[in-house]
Each structure stands twice: as structure tokens, then as C-alpha cells.
C-alpha positions as CSV (number, residue, x, y, z in Angstrom):
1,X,18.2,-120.2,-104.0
2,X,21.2,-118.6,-104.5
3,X,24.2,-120.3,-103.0
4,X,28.4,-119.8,-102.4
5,X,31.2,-121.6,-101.7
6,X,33.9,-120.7,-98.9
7,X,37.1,-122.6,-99.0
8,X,38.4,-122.2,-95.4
9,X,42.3,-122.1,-94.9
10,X,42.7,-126.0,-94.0
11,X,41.5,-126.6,-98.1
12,X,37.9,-127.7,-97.1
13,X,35.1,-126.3,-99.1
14,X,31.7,-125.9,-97.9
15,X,28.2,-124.3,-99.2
16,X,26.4,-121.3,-98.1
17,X,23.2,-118.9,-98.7
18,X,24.4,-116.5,-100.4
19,X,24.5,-113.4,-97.9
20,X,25.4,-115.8,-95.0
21,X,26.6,-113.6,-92.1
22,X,30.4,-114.4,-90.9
23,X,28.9,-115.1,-87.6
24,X,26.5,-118.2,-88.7
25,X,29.5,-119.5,-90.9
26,X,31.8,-119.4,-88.1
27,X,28.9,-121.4,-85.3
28,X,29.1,-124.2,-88.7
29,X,32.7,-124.7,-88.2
30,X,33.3,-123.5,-84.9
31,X,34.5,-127.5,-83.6
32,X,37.1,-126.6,-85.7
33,X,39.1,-124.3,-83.9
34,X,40.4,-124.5,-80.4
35,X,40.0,-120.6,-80.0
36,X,37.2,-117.9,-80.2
37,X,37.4,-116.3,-83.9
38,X,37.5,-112.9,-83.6
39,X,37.1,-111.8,-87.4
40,X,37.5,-113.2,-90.7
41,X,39.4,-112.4,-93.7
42,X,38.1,-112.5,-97.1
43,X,39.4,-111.0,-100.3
44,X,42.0,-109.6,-98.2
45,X,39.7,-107.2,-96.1
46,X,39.1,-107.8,-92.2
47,X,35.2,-108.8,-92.1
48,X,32.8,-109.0,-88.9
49,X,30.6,-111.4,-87.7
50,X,27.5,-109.3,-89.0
51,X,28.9,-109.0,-92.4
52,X,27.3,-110.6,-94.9
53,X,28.9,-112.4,-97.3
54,X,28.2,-112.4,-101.3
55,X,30.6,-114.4,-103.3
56,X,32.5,-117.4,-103.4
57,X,36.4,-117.3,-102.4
58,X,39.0,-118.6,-99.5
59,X,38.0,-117.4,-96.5
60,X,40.3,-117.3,-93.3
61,X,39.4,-117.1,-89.7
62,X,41.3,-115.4,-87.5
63,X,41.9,-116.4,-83.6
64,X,44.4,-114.6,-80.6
65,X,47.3,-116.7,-82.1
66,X,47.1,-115.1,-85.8
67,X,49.0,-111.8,-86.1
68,X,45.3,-110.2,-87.2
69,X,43.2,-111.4,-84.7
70,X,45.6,-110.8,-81.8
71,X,45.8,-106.9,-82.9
72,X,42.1,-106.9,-82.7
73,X,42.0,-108.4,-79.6
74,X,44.1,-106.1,-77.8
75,X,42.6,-102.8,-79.2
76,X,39.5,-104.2,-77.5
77,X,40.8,-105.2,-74.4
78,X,42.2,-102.0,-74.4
79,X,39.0,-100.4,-74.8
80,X,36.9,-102.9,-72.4
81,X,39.7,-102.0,-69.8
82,X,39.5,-98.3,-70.2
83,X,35.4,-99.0,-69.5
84,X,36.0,-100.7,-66.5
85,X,38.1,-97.8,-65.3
86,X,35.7,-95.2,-65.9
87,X,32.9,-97.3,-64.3
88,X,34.9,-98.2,-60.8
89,X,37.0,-94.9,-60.4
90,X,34.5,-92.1,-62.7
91,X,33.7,-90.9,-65.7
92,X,36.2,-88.0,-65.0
93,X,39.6,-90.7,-64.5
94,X,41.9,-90.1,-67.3
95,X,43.6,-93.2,-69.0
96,X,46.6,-93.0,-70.5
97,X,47.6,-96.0,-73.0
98,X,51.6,-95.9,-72.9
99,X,53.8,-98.6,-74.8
100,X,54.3,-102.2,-74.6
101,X,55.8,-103.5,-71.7
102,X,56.2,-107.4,-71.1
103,X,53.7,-109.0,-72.9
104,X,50.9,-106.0,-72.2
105,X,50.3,-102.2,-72.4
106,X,51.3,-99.5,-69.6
107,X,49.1,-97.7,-68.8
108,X,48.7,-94.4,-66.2
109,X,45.2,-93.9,-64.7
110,X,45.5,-89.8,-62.7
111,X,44.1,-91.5,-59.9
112,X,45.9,-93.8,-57.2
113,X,44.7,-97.4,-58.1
114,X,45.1,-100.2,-54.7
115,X,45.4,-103.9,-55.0
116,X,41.4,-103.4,-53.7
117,X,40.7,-101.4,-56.2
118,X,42.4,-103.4,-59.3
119,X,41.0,-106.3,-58.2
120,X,36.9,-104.6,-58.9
121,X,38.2,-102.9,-62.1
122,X,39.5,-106.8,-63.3
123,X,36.0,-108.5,-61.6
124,X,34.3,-105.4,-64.2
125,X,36.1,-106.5,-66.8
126,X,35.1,-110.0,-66.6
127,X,31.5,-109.3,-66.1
128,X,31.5,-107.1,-69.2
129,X,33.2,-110.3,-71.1
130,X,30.1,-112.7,-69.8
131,X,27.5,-109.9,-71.2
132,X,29.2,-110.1,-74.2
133,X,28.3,-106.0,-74.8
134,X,28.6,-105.0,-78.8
135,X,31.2,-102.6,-79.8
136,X,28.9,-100.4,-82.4
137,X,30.9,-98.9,-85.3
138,X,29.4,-96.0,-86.4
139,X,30.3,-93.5,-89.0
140,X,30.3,-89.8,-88.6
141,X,31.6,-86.0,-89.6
142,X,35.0,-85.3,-88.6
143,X,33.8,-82.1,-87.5
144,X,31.0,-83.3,-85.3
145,X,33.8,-85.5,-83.8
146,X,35.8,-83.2,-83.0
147,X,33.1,-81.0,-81.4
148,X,32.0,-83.7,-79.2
149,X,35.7,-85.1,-78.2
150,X,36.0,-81.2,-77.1
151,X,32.7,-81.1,-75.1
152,X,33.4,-84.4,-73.2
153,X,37.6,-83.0,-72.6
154,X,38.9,-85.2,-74.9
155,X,41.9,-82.8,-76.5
156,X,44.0,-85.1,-77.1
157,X,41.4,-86.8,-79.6
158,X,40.5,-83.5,-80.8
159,X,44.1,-83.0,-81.7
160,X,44.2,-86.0,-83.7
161,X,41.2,-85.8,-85.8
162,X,42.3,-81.6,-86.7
163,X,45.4,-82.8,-89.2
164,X,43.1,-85.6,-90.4
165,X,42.0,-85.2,-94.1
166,X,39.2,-87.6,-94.3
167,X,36.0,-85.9,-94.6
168,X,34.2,-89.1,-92.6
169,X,35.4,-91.2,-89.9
170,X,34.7,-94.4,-87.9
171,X,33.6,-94.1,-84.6
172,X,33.1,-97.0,-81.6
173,X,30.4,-97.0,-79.0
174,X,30.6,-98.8,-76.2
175,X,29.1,-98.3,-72.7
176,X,27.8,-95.5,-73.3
177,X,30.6,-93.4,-74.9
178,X,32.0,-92.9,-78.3
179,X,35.9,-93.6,-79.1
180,X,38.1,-92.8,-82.0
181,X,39.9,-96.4,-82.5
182,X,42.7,-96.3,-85.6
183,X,42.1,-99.9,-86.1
184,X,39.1,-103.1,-86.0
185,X,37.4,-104.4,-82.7
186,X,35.8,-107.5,-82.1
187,X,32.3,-107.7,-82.6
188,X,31.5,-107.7,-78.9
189,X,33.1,-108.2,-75.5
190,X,32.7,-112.6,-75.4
191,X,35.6,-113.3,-76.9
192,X,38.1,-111.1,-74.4
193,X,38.8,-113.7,-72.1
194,X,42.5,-113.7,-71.4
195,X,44.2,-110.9,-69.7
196,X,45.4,-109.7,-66.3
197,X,46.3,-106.8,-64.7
198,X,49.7,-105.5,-62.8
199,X,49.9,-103.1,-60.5
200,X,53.2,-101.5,-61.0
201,X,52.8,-98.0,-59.0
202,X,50.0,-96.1,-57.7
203,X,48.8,-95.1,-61.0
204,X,51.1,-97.3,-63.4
205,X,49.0,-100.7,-64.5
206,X,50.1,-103.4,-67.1
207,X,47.5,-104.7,-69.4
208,X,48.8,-108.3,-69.8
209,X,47.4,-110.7,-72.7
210,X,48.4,-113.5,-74.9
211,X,50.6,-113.3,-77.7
212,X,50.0,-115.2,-80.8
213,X,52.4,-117.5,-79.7
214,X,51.5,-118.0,-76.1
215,X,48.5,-120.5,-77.1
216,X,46.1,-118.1,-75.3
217,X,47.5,-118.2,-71.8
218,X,48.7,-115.0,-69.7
219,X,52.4,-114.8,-69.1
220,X,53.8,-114.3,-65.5
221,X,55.0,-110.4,-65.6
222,X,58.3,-109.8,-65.2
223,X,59.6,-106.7,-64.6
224,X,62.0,-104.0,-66.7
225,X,63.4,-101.4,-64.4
226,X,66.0,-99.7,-66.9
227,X,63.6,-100.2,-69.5
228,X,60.9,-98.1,-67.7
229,X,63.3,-95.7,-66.5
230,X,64.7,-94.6,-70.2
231,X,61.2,-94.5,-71.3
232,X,60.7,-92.0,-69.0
233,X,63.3,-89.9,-69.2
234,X,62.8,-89.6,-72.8
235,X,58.6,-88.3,-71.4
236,X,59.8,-86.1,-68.9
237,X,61.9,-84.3,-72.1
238,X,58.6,-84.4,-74.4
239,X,56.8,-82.8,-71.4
240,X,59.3,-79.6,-71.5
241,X,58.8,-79.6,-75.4
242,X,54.7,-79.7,-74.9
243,X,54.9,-82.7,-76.9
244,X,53.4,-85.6,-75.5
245,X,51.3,-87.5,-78.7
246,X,51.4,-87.1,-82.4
247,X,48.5,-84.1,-82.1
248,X,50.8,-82.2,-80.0
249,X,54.0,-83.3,-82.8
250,X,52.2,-82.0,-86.0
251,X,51.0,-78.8,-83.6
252,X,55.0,-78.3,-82.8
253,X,55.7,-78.6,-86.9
254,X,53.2,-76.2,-87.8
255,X,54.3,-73.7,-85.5
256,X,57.5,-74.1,-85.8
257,X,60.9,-74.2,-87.7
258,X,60.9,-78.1,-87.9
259,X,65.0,-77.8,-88.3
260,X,64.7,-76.7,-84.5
261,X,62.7,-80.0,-82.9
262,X,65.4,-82.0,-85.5
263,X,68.3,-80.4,-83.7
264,X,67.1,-80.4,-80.1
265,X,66.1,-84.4,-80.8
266,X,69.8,-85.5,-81.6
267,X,71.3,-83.3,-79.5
268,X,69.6,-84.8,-76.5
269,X,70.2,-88.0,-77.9
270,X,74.1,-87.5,-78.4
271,X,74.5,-86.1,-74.9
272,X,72.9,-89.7,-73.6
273,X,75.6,-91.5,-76.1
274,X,78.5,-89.0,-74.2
275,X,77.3,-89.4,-71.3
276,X,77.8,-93.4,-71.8
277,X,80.9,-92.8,-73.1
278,X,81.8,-90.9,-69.7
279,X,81.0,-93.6,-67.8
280,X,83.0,-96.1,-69.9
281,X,86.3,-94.3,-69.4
282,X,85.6,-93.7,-65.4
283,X,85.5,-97.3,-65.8
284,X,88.1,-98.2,-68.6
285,X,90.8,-100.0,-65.3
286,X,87.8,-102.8,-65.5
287,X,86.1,-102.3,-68.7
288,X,88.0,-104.3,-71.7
289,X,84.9,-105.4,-73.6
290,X,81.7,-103.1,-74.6
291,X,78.9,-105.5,-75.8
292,X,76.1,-104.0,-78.0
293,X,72.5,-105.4,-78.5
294,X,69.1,-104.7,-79.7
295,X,66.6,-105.8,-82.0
296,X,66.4,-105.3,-85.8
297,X,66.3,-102.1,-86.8
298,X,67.6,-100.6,-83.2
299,X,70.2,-98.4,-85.1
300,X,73.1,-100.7,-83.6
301,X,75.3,-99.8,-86.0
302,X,75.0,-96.4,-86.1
303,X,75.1,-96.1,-82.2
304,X,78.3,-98.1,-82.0
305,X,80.0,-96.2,-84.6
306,X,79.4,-92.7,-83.2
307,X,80.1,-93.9,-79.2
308,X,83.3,-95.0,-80.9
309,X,83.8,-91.1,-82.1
310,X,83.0,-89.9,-78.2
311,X,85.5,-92.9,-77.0
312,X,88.2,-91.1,-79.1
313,X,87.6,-87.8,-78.3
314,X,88.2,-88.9,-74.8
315,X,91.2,-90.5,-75.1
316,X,90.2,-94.5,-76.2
317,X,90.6,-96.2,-79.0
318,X,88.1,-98.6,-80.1
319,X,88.5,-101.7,-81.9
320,X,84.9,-102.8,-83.4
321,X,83.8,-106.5,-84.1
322,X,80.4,-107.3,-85.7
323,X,78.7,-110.8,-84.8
324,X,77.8,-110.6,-88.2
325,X,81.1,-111.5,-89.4
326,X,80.7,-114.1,-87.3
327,X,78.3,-116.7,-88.7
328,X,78.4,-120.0,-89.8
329,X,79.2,-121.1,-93.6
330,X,76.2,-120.7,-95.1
331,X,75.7,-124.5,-95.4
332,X,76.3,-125.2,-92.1
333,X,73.7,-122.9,-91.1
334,X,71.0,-124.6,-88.5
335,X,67.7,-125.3,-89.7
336,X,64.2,-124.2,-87.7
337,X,61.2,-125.9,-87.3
338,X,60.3,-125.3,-90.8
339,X,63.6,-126.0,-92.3
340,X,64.6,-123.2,-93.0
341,X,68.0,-121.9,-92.4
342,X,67.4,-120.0,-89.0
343,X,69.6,-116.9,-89.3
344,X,68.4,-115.3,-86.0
345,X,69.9,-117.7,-83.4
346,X,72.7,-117.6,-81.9
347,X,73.6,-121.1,-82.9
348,X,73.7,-119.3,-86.6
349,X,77.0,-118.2,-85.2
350,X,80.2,-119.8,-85.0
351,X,80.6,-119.4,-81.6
352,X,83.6,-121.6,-80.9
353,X,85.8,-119.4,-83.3
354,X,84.1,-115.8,-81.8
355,X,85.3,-117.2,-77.8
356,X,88.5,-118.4,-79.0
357,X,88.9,-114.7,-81.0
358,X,88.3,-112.8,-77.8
359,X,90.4,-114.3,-75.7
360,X,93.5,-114.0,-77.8
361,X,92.6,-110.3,-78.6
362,X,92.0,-109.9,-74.5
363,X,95.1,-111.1,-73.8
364,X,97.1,-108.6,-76.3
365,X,97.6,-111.5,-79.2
366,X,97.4,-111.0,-83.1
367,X,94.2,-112.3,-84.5
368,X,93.2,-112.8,-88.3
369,X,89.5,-111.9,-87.7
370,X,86.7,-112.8,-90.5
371,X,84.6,-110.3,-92.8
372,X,81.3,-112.4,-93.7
373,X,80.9,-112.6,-97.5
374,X,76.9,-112.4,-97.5
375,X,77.0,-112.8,-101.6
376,X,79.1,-116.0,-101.3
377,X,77.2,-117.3,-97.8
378,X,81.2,-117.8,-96.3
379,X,83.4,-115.9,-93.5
380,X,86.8,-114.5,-95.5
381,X,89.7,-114.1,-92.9
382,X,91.6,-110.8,-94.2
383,X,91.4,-108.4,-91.3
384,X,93.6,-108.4,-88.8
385,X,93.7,-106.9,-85.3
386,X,95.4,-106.5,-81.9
387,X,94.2,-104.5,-78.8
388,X,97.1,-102.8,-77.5
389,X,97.1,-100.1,-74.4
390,X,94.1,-97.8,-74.5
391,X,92.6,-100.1,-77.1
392,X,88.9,-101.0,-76.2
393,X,86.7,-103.7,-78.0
394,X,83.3,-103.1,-79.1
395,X,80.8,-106.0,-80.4
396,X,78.2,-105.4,-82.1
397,X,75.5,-107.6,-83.0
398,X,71.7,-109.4,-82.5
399,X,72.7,-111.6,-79.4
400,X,75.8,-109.7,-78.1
401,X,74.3,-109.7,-74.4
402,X,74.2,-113.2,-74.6
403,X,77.2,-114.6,-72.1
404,X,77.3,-118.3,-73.9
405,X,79.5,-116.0,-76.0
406,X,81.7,-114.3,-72.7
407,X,81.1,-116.5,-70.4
408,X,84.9,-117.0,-69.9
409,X,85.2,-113.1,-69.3
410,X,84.5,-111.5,-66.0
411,X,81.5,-109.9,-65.9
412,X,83.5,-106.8,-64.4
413,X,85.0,-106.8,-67.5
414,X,81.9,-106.2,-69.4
415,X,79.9,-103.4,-70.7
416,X,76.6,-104.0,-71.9
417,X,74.7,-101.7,-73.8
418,X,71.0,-102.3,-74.9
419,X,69.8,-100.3,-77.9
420,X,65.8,-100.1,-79.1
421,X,64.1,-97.1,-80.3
422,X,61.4,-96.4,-77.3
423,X,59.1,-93.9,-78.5
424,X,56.8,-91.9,-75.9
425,X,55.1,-90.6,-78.7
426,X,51.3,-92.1,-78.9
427,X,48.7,-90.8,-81.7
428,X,46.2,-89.9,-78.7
429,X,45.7,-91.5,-75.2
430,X,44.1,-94.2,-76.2
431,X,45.8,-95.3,-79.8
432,X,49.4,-96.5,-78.9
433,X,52.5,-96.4,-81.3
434,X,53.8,-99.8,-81.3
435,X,57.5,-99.4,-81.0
436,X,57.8,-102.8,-82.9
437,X,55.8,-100.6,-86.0
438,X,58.9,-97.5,-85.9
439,X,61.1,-100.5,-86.3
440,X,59.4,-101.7,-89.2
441,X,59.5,-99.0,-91.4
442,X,63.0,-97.9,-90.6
443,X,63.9,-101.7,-91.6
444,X,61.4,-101.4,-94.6
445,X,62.9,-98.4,-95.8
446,X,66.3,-99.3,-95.5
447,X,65.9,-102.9,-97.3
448,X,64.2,-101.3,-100.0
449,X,67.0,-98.9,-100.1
450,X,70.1,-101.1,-99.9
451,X,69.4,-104.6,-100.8
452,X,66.0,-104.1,-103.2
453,X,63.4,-105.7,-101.5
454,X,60.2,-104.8,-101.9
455,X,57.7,-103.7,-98.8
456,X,56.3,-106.5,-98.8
457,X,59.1,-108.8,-98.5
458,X,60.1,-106.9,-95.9
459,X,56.7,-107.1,-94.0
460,X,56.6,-111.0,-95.1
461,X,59.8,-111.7,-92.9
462,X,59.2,-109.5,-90.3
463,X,57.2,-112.1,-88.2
464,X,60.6,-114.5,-88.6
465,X,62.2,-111.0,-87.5
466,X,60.5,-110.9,-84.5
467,X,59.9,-114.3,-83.1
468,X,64.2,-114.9,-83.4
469,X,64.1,-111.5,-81.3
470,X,62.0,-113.1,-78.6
471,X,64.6,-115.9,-77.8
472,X,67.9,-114.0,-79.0
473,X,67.4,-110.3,-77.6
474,X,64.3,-109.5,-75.4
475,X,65.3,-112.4,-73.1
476,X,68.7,-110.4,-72.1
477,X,67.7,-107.4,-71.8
478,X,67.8,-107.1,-68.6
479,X,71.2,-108.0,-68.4
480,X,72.6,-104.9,-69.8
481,X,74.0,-102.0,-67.7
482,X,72.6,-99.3,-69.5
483,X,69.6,-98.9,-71.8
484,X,70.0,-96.7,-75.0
485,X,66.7,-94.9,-76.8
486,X,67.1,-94.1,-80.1
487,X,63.9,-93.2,-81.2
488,X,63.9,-90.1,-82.2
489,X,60.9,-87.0,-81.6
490,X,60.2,-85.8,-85.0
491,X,61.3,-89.1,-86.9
492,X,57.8,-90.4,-87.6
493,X,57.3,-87.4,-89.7
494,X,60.7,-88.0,-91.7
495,X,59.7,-91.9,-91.9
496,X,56.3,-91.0,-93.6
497,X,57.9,-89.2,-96.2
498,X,59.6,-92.6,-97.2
499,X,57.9,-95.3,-96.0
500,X,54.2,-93.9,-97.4
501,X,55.3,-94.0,-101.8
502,X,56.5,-98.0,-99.9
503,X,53.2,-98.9,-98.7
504,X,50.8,-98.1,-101.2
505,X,53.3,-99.9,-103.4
506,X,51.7,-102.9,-101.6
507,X,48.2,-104.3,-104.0
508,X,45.2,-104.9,-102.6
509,X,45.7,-108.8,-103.8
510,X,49.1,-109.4,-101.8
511,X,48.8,-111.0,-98.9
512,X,50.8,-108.0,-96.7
513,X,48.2,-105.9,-98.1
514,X,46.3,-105.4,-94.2
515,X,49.3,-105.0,-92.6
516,X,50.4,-102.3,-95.7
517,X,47.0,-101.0,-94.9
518,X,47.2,-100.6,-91.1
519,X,50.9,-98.7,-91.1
520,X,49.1,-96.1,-93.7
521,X,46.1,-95.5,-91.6
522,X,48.7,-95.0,-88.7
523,X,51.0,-92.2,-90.5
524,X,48.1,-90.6,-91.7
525,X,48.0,-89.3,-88.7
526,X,51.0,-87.8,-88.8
527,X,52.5,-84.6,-90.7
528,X,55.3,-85.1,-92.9
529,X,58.4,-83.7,-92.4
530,X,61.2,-83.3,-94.4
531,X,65.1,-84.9,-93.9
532,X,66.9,-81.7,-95.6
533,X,68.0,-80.6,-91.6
534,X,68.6,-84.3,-90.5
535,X,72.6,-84.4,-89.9
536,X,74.7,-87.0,-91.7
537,X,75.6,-89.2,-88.4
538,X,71.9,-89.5,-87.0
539,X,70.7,-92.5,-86.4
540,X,67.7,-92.2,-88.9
541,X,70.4,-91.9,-91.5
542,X,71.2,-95.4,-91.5
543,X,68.0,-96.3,-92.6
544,X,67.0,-93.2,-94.7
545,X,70.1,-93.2,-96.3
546,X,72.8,-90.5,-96.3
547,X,74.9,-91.5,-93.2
548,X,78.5,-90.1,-93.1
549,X,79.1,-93.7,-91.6
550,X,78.2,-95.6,-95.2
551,X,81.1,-93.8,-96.6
């Protein structure tokens, strides 16, 4: 009898039947792990529990807390929620999967939803999980999928699948109905045990799961009022344009001069950064410090550099500091849990010097400020500055909304300006655009661009990225007086012109290859579109390249 050998991720090796289903290896080592596997990965492709497997090789299993896993989980909570919805309120109830909000998903049902009410569809959803119901890939035409998403009202699917080139496509079934899911479920509904649900509005509910770094255990929600409310601004302008998911995008581009949706995107966007600028100078009696925060790849620099243009046509003159400039020697650097030097905290900065720096410049005093020598890991001290009448500072940087850096200044004092590109854009109403994944290519592109990294370097570090963001910036948030959106309508189709020649870069034996994999299948969706029309001080410029401000 034929036989294999899986080596598991902890080094241990063990025999198999050759053919052995994932499912009957995972019940041999299940003691093992602490958590439900969801799928497996083996010669870098995501494997399910009824595939079988054929050769020897490392094999690794993949629970809520790995990066794989946890996508897969929520795409089928998503899906098992969306079920439930259907079941308790009608098969006519239109779901509407919007972004990410506080460890979860938004998401707008057209019906009002009570406490009553949310509390059957979450007693459904359980149930479901303790039937432990399959989710059935099947493959068909894209032609008969489009014909039955149009029978059953689904347009928004329809849409999607039109600009799609593949002659075949994966479909789910589950309960009954068929779904067009750009991604993997979990074999069946068992191992969807951790979620909650938020009632927000009437007809606004937050999906809430773990993260893979909350051990499996739901979060208390907290709420993100300015957040929300510049998300939906930004809808209620994609409603005037008709364009409310990529379908309706690459409709808009093909019927269109894509030069106009271009324009009309950074005008609005620039009338937003004015209309900040406004408020600042109403304000400037109190306001002598404008602090600047996002997360990576936000276009913070960008952003601060053109409010500074609107600042001067009004009559201020800013004076700009960057955090950046700011950090410790390189060998004094703090170390993480891994030891390694942890560039993302805020103890990464010297932030004796940066208090002691402010309040001279505050009180009208000289200061030699550093530039941060990135090549030689050291501050240099060679520009100096002095905020005289008019003057207004502006800092820049990761944890700039962070007051263990002002807390000697009045808050009255300060301005605080939160930057992150919050897309309204979805593929369809049930496939979400993670606003963490616009991010990622913008950074991808521009690391490749200006420092030579590869994609997968970038998409290596990303997870480091992120988790310092999670301490440093998402935790502040809140604190800022106004939240900026610089996502951008048509930049998706700009971004796939770059970031796709990036991606398929990535082999099929690197170990970024899924995640290289999964950001292709997602701007397949879209239609390219070309940067000749995008102007010199947009913020896609800093990434693309091209920027009037890299002069």
C-alpha cells in the first residue's frame, strides 16, 4: 500500500495512505491545536477537508488566528449571516456587505432590524453552526451565472461576472441558493463559532469576529462616529455618480471619458482638504499645532503638503515637522517580542527631544531641528526653524494623535487630522474591498518604486505593518477632530495597472504566493484605467510616482 509523509509546521513527521483526505489527517492530530482548522495549506495552495492528498511535503494547518484561515472564516460567517437574514426577514431582504468597522463588517439589511429581531437572526446563526451545513463549491458557465444572478435580482452580481474574462467560474451553494464568493470557505458551517452582532441603526448591523490575534474571542464593539460619517459622505457622492460597486465603476469607464470620473474624484477630494483648511484659520486665535495621523500608506504626506498649499493661499504659513525625523539612533532602537528592532512604536521615537522641540518652537524660540539619515540609521541636526506671527506647525507622522507626545499643550491648541483611504467601493454586495488591501498595493507599488523591494517583501512585512498600526494609530482615532478619506473613485483601476506586472512577479514557490494570488483574483475584477489624466499633486501620485511634491 502506497504510503506519504506530511511534515506538519511544528517539524513532526507522520505517515499516511496515500490519497488521505485533509479531513481524516486533521481528526489524527487534532489534540494538537487549541482551535478548529479551517483549511490546510500544502505546496502553497489552500486545500479542503475533502481533498485528497497524493504526495509527501510540509503541510500547514490553518486556524482563526493564522492570516489564511481567519480570511476564510469571515467570508463564511459572512455568508452564514446573510442565510440567517434571508431565513428570519425573506428571501426578498437585501444585504449589503459594507467595510470593516471595529473588528467586524457593516452591513445594511433594506429592512428595519429590532433588538427582537437580531437576537433570532444570531439564535439562526448558531443553529446553522451546530448542523454543521456544507458549503458546496460548484463550477459553472459564466454565462449561465449571469443568467441566473439576473433571474433571482441579483444585478449587482450580474455586473461583476459581465467584465469577467474567465470562461468558467466557482460558485457556492448553501441553503439553498448559489453565491459568487471571490475567495475560499470553510468546508461547512462547524467551525463558525465566534461572532456577534451590533445593532447600530435600524438597518445598520456590525458582524463582529475574532482577529488572528484576539485568541478566538469577540471584542467589546466600540463605536466610530466620524469614521462612519466620512464613509458616508463619500456613498452619498458615489450614489449621485451611479457608482456604488466595482460593476457599476468599470460600467462608468466604459461609457465614459475616464479623464472626467479622474477629475470629479480629486476635485471633491480637494474641496474636503479646503474646506479643513477653512476651518483651521476660523480657528487659527487657538490653533497653534495641526497634528497629522494615519496608517501606512494613508497618503499622509501628500495630504499635509497640499493642506499646507490651501493654508497659504489663505493667508498662513506653515511650518512642517515629520515624526520621522524624529526617531531614535538606530541602535538605540527598542526591540519587540521577537527581537527585532520595532520601528512602529512610538517608543521608536525620541520623544524627550520631539516635547522639548515643540515647546521652544511654541513659544517663538530658534530650534536646530533633526533630518533622519535612514542610510546611516542616525538623526543629523541641520535645519533650523522658528514659528513667528502667522506661522502654524504641522506634524506629520504614524503616532502624531498620540498626546504622550503633546500632553504639555492644551488641547484647544490642537488640531487633529486623521487620514485613511475609506473606500465605499465593494466588488458586489456581498464581496467587500478591504480598505487594508487599497493600502497594500499603494505601499507595494511605491516600495517597489522608490526603495527596490520586491512585492513580496512588501507583502512579507505587511503583517508587522499592521499589528504596530493596531497599538500606534487605530487606538487614537477617535481622538482626532476631523477624519480625512483619501481613497479615491477610480483609483483601483489606476492601481491595477501597476500593482498587476507586481503580483504575478510573485512564484508559485514563495511563501506570499496566496496572498499574491488573492489581490489578483480581486483586480480582476476590475477594468484598468490609465494615470495619463491623474494630476501631479493627487494623492495616488505619491505612490504611483510622478508627484509635483517629490520634486
Amino acid at each position: 500500500m502506497d504510503t506519504i509523509t506530511l511534515t506538519f509546521e511544528n517539524g513532526e513527521k507522520k505517515e499516511y495512505i496515500k490519497g488521505i483526505k485533509l479531513k481524516e489527517v486533521i481528526e489524527s492530530v487534532k489534540e494538537n491545536y487549541p482551535y478548529d482548522i479551517i483549511a490546510g495549506v500544502f505546496k502553497n495552495h489552500i486545500i479542503n477537508y475533502e481533498d485528497p492528498l497524493t504526495k509527501s511535503g510540509k503541510i500547514f494547518l490553518k486556524d482563526i488566528n493564522s492570516k489564511i484561515g481567519n480570511q476564510i472564516y469571515e467570508l463564511g460567517l459572512i455568508y452564514l449571516f446573510e442565510s440567517s437574514v434571508f431565513d428570519i426577514l425573506g428571501k426578498d431582504t437585501k444585504v449589503n456587505i459594507k467595510h470593516s468597522l471595529d473588528k467586524g463588517v457593516y452591513c445594511e439589511v433594506d429592512k428595519p432590524v429590532s433588538e427582537d429581531v437580531l437576537t433570532i437572526i444570531k439564535d439562526d446563526m448558531k443553529d446553522k453552526v451546530n448542523k454543521a451545513i456544507p458549503f458546496i463549491k460548484i463550477e459553472t458557465s459564466r454565462l449561465e451565472a449571469i443568467e441566473y444572478f439576473k433571474k433571482i435580482g441579483r444585478i449587482d452580481k450580474a455586473k461583476t461576472l459581465f467584465y469577467n474574462t474567465s470562461d468558467y467560474i466557482p460558485l457556492y451553494k448553501f441553503n439553498g441558493l448559489y453565491n459568487y464568493i471571490i475567495g475560499t470557505l470553510p468546508n461547512d458551517t462547524s467551525v463558525l463559532k465566534y461572532f456577534d452582532l451590533t445593532r447600530i441603526n435600524e438597518k445598520g448591523i456590525v458582524l463582529r469576529f475574532p482577529g488572528i490575534r484576539d485568541n478566538a474571542k469577540v471584542m467589546k464593539y466600540t463605536d466610530h462616529p466620524k469614521y462612519m460619517e466620512s464613509i458616508k459622505e463619500y456613498s452619498e457622492w458615489g450614489k449621485i455618480l451611479n457608482i456604488n460597486n466595482v460593476g457599476d465603476l468599470n460600467e462608468y469607464v466604459t461609457k465614459n471619458d475616464p479623464a472626467e470620473l479622474i477629475n470629479l474624484s480629486e476635485i471633491m477630494q480637494d474641496y474636503k482638504l479646503l474646506s479643513i483648511a477653512e476651518n483651521i484659520v476660523l480657528n487659527k486665535e487657538d490653533i497653534k499645532l495641526i497634528l497629522i495621523s494615519g496608517p501606512s500608506s494613508s497618503g499622509k504626506t501628500t495630504t499635509s503638503k497640499k493642506l499646507c498649499l490651501y493654508l497659504k493661499t489663505l493667508g498662513i504659513n506653515p511650518i512642517q515637522l515629520s515624526l520621522d525625523d524624529y526617531f531614535l539612533n538606530r541602535e538605540d532602537t527598542p526591540l519587540d517580542e521577537y527581537g527585532q528592532k520595532d520601528y512602529e512604536s512610538i517608543a521608536a521615537i525620541d520623544i524627550e527631544l520631539f516635547r522639548n522641540h515643540i515647546g521652544k518652537l511654541l513659544k517663538g524660540e530658534k530650534v536646530l531641528t533633526p533630518v533622519f539619515d535612514f542610510v546611516e540609521g542616525k538623526k543629523i541636526f541641520k535645519k533650523e526653524i522658528q514659528i513667528k506671527e502667522n506661522d502654524i506647525l504641522i506634524i506629520e507622522g504614524l503616532h502624531a494623535l498620540n498626546d504622550t507626545l503633546t500632553k504639555d499643550i492644551n488641547k484647544k491648541n490642537k488640531y487633529k487630522i486623521y487620514i485613511s483611504p475609506l473606500t465605499f467601493l465593494n466588488i458586489d454586495n456581498d464581496n467587500r474591498i478591504k480598505m487594508t488591501d487599497i493600502r497594500l498595493l499603494r505601499r507595494m507599488i511605491r516600495d517597489n518604486r522608490t526603495r527596490g523591494y520586491s512585492p513580496s517583501q512588501t507583502l512579507e512585512n505587511w503583517h508587522s505593518v499592521r499589528k504596530g498600526e493596531d497599538k500606534g494609530v487605530f487606538a487614537y482615532q477617535d481622538e482626532a477632530d476631523i477624519v480625512f478619506n483619501s481613497s479615491l473613485a477610480y483609483e483601483l483601476g489606476v492601481l491595477r495597472t501597476y500593482a498587476m506586472p507586481l503580483l504575478f512577479s510573485v512564484k508559485e514557490d514563495d511563501k506570499e504566493y496566496l496572498t499574491a494570488l488573492r489581490l489578483i483574483e480581486f483586480l480582476m475584477t476590475v477594468l484598468p484605467i490609465p494615470s495619463d489624466y491623474v494630476p501631479k499633486i493627487s494623492i495616488l501620485r505619491e505612490f504611483i510616482g510622478g508627484s509635483y511634491f517629490e520634486k
